[in-house]
VODO-799016 format. One record per residue: residue number from 0; residue in three letters; chain; x, z, y of N, C-alpha, C in turn. Coordinates in steps of 0.05 Angstrom, whole numbers. Layout:
REM VODO-799016
     k     r   c       nx       nz       ny      cax      caz      cay       cx       cz       cy
   NUM   ALA   A        X        Z        Y        X        Z        Y        X        Z        Y
...
//
This chain:
REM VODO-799016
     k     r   c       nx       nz       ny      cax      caz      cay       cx       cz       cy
     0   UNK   A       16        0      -24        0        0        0       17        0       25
     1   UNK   A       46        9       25       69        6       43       74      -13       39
     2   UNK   A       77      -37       38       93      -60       37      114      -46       16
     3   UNK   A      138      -63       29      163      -64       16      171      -31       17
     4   UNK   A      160      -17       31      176       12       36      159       39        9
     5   UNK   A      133       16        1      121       36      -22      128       25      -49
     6   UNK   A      139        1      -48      149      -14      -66      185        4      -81
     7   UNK   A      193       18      -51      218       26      -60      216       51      -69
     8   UNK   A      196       65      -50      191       90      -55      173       95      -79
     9   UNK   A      161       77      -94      147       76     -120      176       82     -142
    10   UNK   A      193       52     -133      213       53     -164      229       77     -167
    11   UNK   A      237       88     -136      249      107     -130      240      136     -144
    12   UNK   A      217      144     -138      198      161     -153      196      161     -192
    13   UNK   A      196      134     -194      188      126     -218      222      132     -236
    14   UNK   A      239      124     -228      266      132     -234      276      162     -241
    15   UNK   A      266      177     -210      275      210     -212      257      216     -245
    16   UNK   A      230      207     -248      210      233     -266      227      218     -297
    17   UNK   A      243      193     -289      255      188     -321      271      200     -319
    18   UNK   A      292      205     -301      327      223     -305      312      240     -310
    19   UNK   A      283      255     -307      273      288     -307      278      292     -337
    20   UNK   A      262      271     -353      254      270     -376      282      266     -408
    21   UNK   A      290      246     -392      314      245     -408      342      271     -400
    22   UNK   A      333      280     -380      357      307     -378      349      321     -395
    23   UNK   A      325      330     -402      308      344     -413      307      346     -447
    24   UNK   A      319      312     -455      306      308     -476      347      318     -485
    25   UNK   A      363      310     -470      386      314     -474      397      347     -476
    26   UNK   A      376      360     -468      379      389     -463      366      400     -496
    27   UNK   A      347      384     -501      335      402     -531      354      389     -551
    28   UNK   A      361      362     -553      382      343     -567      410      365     -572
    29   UNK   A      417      373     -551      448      401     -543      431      421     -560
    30   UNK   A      410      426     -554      402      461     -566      406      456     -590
    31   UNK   A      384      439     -613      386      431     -638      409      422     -646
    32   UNK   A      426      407     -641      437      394     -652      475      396     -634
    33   UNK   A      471      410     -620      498      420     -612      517      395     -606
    34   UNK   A      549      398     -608      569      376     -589      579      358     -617
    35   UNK   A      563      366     -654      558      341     -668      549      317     -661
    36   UNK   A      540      320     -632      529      285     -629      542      265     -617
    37   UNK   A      565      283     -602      580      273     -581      609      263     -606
    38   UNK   A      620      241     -586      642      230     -602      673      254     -604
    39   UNK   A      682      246     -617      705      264     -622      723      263     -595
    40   UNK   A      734      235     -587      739      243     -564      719      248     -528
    41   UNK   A      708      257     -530      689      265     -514      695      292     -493
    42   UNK   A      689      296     -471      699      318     -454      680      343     -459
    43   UNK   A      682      365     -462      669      389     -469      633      385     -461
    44   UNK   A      611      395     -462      596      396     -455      588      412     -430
    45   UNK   A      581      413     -417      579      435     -387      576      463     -397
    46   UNK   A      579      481     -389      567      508     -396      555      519     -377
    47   UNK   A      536      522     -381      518      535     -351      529      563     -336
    48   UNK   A      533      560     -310      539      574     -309      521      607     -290
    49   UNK   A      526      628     -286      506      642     -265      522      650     -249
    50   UNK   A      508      656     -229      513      663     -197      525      689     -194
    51   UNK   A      552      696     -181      561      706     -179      546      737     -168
    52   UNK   A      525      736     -154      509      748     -143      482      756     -167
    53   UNK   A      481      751     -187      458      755     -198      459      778     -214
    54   UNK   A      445      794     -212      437      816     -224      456      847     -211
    55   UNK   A      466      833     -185      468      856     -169      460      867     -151
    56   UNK   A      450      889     -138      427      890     -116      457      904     -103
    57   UNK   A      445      887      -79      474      902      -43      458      912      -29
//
């Protein structure tokens, strides 16, 4: 209904909710099935990390 500017902002939209989905699907893929999936030479997997600040009250 934007012209060209809802056209971008459609694929644009339509792009983010797939990276949502496939981060997602790569996040239960790691839980189940751990860094077996990844090739041997491959770089570590991320480790999440927490906030230096969390779970201390100042």
């Amino acid at each position: 209904m934007n012209g060209w500017a809802g056209v971008i902002n459609s694929a644009v939209a339509a792009f983010y909710v797939f990276l949502k989905y496939a981060k997602l699907y790569e996040h239960y893929q790691m839980a189940q099935y751990g860094a077996r999936l990844l090739p041997e030479d491959a770089p570590a997997p991320p480790i999440p990390h927490r906030s230096q600040n969390a779970g201390h009250d100042s």
